[in-house]
TORMI-129573 format. One record per residue (C-alpha): z, y, x; residue in three letters. Coordinates in pm, whole numbers, padded with zeros to 5 digits, m for minus. Each point is the difference from the previous one (the first is absolute). Layout:
# TORMI-129573
z;y;x;resn
Z;Y;X;ALA .
...
This chain:
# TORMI-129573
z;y;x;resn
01350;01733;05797;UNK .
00224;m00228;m00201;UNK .
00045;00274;m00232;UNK .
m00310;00041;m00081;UNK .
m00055;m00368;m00057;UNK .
00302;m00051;m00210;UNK .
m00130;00326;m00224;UNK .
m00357;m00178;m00005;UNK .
00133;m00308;m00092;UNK .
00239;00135;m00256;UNK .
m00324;00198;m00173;UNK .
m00198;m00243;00000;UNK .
00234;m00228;m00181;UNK .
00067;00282;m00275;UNK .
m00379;00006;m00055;UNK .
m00013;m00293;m00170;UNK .
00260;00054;m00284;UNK .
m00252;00362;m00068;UNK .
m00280;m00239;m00178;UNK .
m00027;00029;m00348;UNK .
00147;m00291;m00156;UNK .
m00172;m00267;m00098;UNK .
00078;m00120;m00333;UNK .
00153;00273;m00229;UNK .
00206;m00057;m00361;UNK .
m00165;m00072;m00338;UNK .
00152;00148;m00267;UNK .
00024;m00216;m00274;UNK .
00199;00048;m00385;UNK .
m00059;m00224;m00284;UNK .
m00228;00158;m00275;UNK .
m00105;m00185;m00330;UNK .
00195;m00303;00150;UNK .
m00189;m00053;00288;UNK .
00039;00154;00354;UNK .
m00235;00316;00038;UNK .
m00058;00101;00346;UNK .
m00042;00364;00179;UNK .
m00041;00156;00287;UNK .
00304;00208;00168;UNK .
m00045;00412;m00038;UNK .
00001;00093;00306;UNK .
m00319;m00196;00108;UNK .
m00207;00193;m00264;UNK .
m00203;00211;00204;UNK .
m00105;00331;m00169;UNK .
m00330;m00016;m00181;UNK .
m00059;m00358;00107;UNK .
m00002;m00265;m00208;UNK .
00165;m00333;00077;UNK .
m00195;m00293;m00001;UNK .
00137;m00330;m00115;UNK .
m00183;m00225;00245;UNK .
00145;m00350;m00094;UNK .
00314;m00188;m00108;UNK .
00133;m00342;00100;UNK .
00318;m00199;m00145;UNK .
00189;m00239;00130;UNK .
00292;m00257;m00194;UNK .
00244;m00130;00180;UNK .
00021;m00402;m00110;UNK .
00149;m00226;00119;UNK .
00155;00204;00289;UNK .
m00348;00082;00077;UNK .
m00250;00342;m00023;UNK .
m00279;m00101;m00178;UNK .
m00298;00218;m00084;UNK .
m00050;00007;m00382;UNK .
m00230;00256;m00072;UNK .
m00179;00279;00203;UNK .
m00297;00317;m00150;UNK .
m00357;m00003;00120;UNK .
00008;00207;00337;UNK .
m00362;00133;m00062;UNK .
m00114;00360;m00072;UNK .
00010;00179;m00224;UNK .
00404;00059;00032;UNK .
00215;00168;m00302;UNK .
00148;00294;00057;UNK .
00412;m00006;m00022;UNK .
00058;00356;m00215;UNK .
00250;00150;00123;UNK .
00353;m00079;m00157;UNK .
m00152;m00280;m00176;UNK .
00087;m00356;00080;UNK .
m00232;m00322;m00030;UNK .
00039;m00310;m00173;UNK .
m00206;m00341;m00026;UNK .
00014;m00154;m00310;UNK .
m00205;m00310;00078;UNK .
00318;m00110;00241;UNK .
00205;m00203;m00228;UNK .
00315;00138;00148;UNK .
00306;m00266;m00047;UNK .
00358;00047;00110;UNK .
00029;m00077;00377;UNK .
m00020;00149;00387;UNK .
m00346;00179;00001;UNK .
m00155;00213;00344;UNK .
m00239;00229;m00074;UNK .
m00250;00126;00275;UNK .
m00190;00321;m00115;UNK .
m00279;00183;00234;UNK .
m00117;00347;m00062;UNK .
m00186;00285;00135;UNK .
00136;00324;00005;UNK .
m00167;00318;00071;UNK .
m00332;m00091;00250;UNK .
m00150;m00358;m00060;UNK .
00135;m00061;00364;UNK .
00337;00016;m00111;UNK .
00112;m00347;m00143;UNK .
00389;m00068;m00044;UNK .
00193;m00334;m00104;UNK .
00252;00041;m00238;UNK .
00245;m00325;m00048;UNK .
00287;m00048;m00289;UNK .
00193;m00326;m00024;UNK .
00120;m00011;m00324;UNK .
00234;m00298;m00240;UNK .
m00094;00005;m00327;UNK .
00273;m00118;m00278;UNK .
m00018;00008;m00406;UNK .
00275;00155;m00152;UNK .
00165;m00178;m00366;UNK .
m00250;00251;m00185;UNK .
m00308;m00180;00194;UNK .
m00103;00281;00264;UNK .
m00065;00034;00352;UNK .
00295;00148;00228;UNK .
m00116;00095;00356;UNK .
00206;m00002;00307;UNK .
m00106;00013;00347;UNK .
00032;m00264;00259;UNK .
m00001;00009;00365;UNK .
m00354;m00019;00164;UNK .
m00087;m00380;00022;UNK .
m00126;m00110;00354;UNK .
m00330;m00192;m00019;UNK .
């Protein structure tokens, strides 16, 4: 009997590391010196499009997150093609700690996934963006 309860117990536990995550990586590379944005390959599902429903950035200033711009969240979505990555020009990108918060459909409308990249961007002598990754901030 305790068997059984220790093997209950023990499966039960394991369960909950079989969820899909919740937040998964944004790729991000920087493109006409400014960070472009895409989708990982392996969440392309095949003859689906990916929908780009909504950004939302965040500066850190001031040892604090604060939200400095975000897209409209309202149908119709763009569709990510596939390989391609995404850039906003109307964010007037500067050099700093930026996280990025991307949500997108993938496959059936039901399907919605959050992709998150914390990012530091830096000019280099010449006057462009350099992109390296920082650890996940904690809000």
């Amino acid at each position: 009997m305790i068997k059984k309860g220790v093997i209950a117990a023990v499966l039960l536990a394991s369960g909950c590391h079989l969820e899909k995550p919740y937040v998964y990586p944004l790729d991000v590379v920087i493109r006409d010196n400014a960070p472009c944005f895409s989708v990982p390959a392996g969440m392309q599902k095949k003859g689906h499009p990916i929908l780009n429903r909504g950004i939302s950035v965040a500066k850190l200033t001031e040892g604090k997150w604060q939200n400095i711009w975000y897209s409209d969240l309202q149908p119709p979505f763009a569709i990510i093609p596939t390989g391609k990555c995404v850039s906003y020009p109307e964010i007037d990108w500067q050099e700093g700690d930026y996280s990025v918060l991307m949500g997108i459909s993938a496959g059936r409308e039901a399907e919605k996934y959050r992709l998150v990249n914390t990012m530091r961007l830096q000019k280099n002598r010449a006057g462009y963006f350099t992109l390296s990754e920082i650890p996940e901030p904690d809000r």
